[in-house]
C-alpha positions as CSV (number, residue, x, y, z in Angstrom):
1,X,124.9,110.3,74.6
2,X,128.2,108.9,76.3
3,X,128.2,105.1,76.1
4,X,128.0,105.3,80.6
5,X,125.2,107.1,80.3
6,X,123.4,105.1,77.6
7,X,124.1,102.0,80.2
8,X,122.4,103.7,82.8
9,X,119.5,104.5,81.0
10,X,119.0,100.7,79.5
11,X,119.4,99.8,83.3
12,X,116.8,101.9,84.2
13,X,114.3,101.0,81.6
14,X,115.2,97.2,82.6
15,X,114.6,97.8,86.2
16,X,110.9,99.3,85.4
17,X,110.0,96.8,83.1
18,X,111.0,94.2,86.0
19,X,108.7,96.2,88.6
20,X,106.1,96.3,85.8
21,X,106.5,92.6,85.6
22,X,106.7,91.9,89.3
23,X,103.9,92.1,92.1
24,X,104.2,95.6,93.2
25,X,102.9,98.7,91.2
26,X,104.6,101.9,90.5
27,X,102.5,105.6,90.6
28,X,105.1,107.3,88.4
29,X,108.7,107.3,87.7
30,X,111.4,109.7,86.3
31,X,115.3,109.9,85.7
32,X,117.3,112.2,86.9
33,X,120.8,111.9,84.5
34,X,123.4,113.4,84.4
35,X,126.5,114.0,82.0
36,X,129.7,112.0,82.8
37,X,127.4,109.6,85.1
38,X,129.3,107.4,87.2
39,X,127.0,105.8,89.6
40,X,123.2,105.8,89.3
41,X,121.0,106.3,92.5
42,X,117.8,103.8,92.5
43,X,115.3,105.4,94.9
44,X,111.8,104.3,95.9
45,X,109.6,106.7,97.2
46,X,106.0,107.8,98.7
47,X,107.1,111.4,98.0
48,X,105.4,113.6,94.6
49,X,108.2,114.0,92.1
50,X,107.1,117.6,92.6
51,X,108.0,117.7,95.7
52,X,111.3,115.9,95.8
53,X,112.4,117.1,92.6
54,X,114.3,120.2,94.0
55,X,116.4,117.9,96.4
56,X,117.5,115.3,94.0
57,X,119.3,118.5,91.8
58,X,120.6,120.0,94.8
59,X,121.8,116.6,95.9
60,X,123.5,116.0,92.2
61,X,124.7,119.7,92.4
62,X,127.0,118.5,95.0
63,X,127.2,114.9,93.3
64,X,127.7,115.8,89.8
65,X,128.5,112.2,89.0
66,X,125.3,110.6,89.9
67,X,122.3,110.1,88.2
68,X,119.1,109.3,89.7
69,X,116.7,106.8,89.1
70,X,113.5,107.9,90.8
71,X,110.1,105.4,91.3
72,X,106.5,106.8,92.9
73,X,104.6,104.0,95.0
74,X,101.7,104.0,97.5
75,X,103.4,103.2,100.8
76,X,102.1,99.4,101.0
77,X,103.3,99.0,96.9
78,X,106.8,100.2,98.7
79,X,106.5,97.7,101.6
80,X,105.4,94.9,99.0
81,X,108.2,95.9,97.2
82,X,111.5,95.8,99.7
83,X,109.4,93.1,102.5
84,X,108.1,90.8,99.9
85,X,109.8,91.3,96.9
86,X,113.1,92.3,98.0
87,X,113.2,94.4,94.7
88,X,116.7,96.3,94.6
89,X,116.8,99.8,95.2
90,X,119.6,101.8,97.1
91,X,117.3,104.0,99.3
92,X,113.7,103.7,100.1
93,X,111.4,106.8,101.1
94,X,108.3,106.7,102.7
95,X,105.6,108.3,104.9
96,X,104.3,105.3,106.6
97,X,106.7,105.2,109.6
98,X,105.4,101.9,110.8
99,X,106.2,100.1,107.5
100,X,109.8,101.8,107.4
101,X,110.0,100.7,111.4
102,X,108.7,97.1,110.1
103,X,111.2,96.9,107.4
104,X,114.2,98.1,110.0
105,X,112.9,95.4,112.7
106,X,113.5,92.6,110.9
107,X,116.5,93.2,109.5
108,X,116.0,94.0,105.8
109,X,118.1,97.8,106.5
110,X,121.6,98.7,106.5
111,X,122.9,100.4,109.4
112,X,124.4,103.7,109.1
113,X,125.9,106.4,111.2
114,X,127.8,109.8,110.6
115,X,128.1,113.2,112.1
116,X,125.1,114.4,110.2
117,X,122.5,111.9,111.8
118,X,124.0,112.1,114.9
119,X,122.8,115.9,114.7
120,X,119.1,114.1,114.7
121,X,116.8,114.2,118.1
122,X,116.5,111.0,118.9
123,X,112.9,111.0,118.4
124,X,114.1,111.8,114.8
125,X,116.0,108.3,114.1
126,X,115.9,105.1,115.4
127,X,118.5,102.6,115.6
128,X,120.9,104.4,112.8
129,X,118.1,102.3,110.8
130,X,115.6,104.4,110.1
131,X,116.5,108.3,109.9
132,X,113.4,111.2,110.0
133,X,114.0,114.0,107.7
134,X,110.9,116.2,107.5
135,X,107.6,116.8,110.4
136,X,104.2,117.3,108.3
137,X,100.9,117.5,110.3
138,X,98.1,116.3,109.6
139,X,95.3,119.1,108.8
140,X,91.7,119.4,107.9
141,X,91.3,121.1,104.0
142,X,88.1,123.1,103.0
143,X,86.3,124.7,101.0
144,X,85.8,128.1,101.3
145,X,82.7,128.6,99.1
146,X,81.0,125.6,101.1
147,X,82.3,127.0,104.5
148,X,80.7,130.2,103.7
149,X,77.3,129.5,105.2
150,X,79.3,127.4,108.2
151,X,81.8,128.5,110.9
152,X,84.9,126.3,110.5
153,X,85.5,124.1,113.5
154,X,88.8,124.6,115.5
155,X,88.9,121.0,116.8
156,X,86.9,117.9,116.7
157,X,84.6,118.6,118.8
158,X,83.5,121.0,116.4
159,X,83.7,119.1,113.8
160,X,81.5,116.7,115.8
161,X,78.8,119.1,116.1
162,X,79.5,120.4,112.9
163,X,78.8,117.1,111.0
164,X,75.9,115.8,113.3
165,X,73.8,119.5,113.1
166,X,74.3,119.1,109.1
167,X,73.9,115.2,107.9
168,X,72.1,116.7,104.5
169,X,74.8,119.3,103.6
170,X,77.9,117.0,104.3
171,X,76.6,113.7,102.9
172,X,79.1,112.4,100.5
173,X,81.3,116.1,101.0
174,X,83.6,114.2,103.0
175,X,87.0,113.1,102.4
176,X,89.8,110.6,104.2
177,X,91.7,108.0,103.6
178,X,90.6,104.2,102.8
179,X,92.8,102.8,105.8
180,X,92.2,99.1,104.3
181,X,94.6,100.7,101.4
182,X,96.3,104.0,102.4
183,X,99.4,102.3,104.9
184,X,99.9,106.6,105.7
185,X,96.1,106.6,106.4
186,X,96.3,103.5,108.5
187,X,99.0,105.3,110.5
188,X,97.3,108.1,111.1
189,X,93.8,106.5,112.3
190,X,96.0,103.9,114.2
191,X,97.4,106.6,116.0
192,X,95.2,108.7,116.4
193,X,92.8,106.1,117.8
194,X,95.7,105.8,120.7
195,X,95.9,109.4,121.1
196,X,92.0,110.7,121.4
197,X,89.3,109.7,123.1
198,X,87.3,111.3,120.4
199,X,88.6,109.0,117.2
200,X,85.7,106.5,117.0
201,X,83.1,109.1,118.0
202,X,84.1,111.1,114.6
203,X,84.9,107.7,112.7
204,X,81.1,106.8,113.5
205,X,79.7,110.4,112.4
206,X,81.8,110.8,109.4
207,X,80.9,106.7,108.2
208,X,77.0,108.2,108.2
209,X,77.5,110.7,105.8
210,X,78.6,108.4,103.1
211,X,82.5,109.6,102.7
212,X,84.5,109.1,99.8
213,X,87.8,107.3,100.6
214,X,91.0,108.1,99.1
215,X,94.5,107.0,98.6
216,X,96.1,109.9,99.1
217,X,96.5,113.3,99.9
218,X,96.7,115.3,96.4
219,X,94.0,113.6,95.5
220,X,91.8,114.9,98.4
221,X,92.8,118.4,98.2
222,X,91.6,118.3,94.1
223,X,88.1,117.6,95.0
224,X,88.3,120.2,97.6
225,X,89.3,122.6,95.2
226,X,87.1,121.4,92.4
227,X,83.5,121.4,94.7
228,X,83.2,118.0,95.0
229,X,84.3,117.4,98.5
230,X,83.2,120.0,101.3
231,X,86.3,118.9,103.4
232,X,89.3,116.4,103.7
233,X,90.0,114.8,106.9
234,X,93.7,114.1,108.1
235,X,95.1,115.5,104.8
236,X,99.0,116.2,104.8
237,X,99.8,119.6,105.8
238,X,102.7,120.0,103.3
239,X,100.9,118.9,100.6
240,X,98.0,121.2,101.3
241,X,100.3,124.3,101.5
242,X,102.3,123.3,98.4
243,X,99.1,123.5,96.9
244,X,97.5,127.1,98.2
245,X,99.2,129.2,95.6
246,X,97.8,127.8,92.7
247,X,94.7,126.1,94.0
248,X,92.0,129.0,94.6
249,X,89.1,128.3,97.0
250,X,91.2,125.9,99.7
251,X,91.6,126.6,103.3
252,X,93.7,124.9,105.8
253,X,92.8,124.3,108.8
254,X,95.0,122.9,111.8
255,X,93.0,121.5,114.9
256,X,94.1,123.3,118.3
257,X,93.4,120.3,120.3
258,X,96.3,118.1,118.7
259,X,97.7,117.4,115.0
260,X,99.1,113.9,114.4
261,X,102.7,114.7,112.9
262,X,104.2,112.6,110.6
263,X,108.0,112.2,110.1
264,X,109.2,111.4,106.7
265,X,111.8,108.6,107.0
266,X,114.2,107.5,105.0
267,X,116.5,103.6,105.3
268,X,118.9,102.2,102.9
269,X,117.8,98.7,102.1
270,X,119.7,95.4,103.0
271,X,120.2,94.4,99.4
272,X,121.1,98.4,98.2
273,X,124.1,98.0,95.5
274,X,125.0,102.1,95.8
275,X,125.6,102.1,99.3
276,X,127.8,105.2,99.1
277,X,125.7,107.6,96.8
278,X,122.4,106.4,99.2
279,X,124.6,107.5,103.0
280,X,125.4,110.7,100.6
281,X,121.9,110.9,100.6
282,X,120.6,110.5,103.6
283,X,123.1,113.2,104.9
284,X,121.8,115.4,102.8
285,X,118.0,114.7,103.6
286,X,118.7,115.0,107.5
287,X,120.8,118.4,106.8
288,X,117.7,119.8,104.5
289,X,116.9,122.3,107.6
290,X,120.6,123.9,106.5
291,X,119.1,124.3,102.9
292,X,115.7,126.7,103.5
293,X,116.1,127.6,99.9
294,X,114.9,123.8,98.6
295,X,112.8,122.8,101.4
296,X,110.9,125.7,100.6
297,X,110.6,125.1,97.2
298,X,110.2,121.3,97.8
299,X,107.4,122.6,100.4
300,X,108.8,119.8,102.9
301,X,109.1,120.9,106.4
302,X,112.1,119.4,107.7
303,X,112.8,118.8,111.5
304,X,112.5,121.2,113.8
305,X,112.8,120.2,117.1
306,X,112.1,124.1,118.4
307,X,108.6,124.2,116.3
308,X,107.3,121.1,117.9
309,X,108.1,122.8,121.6
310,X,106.8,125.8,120.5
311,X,103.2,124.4,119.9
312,X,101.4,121.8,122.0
313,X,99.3,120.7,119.7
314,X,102.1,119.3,117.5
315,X,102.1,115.2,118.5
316,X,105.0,113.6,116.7
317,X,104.4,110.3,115.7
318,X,107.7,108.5,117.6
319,X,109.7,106.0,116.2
320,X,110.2,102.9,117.4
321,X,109.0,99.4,118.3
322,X,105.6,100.7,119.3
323,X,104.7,101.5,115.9
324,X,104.6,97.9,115.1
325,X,101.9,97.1,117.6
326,X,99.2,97.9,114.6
327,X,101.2,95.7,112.2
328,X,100.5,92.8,114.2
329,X,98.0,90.8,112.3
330,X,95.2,89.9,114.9
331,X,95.1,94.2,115.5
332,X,95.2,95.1,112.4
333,X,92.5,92.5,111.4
334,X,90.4,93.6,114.5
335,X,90.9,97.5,113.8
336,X,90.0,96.9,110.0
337,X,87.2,95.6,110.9
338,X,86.1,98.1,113.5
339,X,86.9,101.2,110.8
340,X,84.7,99.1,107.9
341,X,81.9,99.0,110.4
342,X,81.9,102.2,111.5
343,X,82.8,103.6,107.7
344,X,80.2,102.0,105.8
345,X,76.9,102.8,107.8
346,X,73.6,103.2,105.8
């Protein structure tokens, strides 16, 4: 090993033994060297290292120089650890676009502009803050063995009728998100609740069949697939279709009356000390639509403004300050509240 790369590697093993040691938790973490490293990319991320995987080695196939340093957290463990902690990393990923907008707002990003986010919609970026680089709906997962004896509902109010005709057969089946953890799950009931008139009606039916409450989405989709859920509620489309291939007895299923979509963002932090490898970065991540190969493998759909126009039932979650309306304390203490109630019926 060159002596650069044995630096960057002793940096690395530093830097997680500092998170280890500091308030936030990490989910997983992995480096990405390379030989002949000059410069070392320190990312933190909501994204599976199986998904982002293929984009870090086609980013270092046309950065040959930089190694990667790549850390897993929930999306609230991210926000605790660039908001509170102002832990240094050079670009940070995440799914909850509130948080990311939160993070942007209050001036703890770096600013950045070039030819490839100016090829963004503006619905895709905000402020050369906060940049969008993939569109993954939210989707209803089942199983196909319990679904057998049941016709699968096509929007909620099927699954309405579905779930009150059937208390017995669905009690403890169902799967979603603990919103009181989950800051993409708070995001998507947040949302939603703005969006449907039908959001508390379903909160109230699925909190009587005793649900179990999840993290996140590869978690759901496993008990799908292993019997012990009948269905997962507001699951990650992405994540679901990485998963069809190999996971036998699944089904997706995407509501005709609207699917929340989620945009993937990515910033570069205030405090980031690769400032050039991370803008390297981001214009790759915003150009991954030009790259069909990886985002296929990578199984995240990146944006597409002609998909969303081609189906109605798309609803892109928009950046901006109105995602920060939930963030405010008093709402988010009222809406907690609200969910527990209607989530933990006897």
């Amino acid at each position: 090993m060159r002596f650069a790369d044995f630096a960057i590697a002793a940096i690395a093993a530093l830097n997680i033994a500092a998170s280890a040691a500091s308030g936030f938790e990490l989910e997983a973490h992995k480096t990405f060297p390379v030989q002949n490293a000059e410069h070392e990319l320190r990312i933190i991320s909501t994204a599976d290292i199986d998904a982002f995987e293929p984009i870090i080695r086609g980013y270092q196939a046309a950065n040959p120089t930089v190694a990667v340093d790549y850390s897993i957290a929930s999306s609230t463990e991210l926000m605790k650890a660039v908001y509170d902690e102002n832990a240094q990393f050079d670009l940070a990923i995440s799914s909850a676009m509130d948080l990311q907008t939160k993070i942007a707002n209050d001036g703890l990003a770096q600013t950045y502009r070039s030819p490839q986010t100016d090829s963004l919609p503006d619905w895709a970026k905000w402020r050369d803050l906060v940049f969008s680089f993939t569109q993954e709906p939210a989707v209803l997962v089942v199983s196909q063995a319990f679904f057998a004896d049941f016709d699968t509902p096509k929007n909620r109010d099927d699954l309405i009728r579905l779930l009150r005709e059937h208390p017995e057969q669905f009690r403890g089946k169902v799967g979603t998100y603990d919103v009181r953890s989950s800051g993409l799950g708070y995001l998507f009931a947040t949302q939603e609740s703005r969006n449907s008139e039908n959001y508390w009606r379903l909160t109230e039916v699925i909190g009587r069949l005793q649900p179990r409450l999840y993290c996140c989405s590869s978690d759901m989709i496993s008990d799908v697939a292993n019997g012990r859920l009948a269905m997962a509620y507001n699951v990650l489309g992405s994540y679901a279709e990485s998963r069809l291939a190999e996971t036998p007895g699944i089904a997706i299923i995407e509501m005709d009356d609207f699917q929340s979509v989620m945009l993937r963002t990515v910033l570069i932090p205030g405090n980031a000390r690769n400032v050039k490898s991370a803008q390297e970065m981001v214009d790759y991540l915003v150009t991954l639509g030009s790259r069909p190969k990886i985002a296929a493998v990578s199984a995240l759909p990146p944006i597409n403004a002609d998909a969303l126009s081609e189906n109605d039932a798309l609803r892109p979650i928009r950046l901006g300050p109105g995602l920060l309306v939930f963030l405010d304390r008093l709402k988010r203490d009222n809406f907690i509240r609200s969910w527990t109630n209607s989530m933990e019926q006897k």
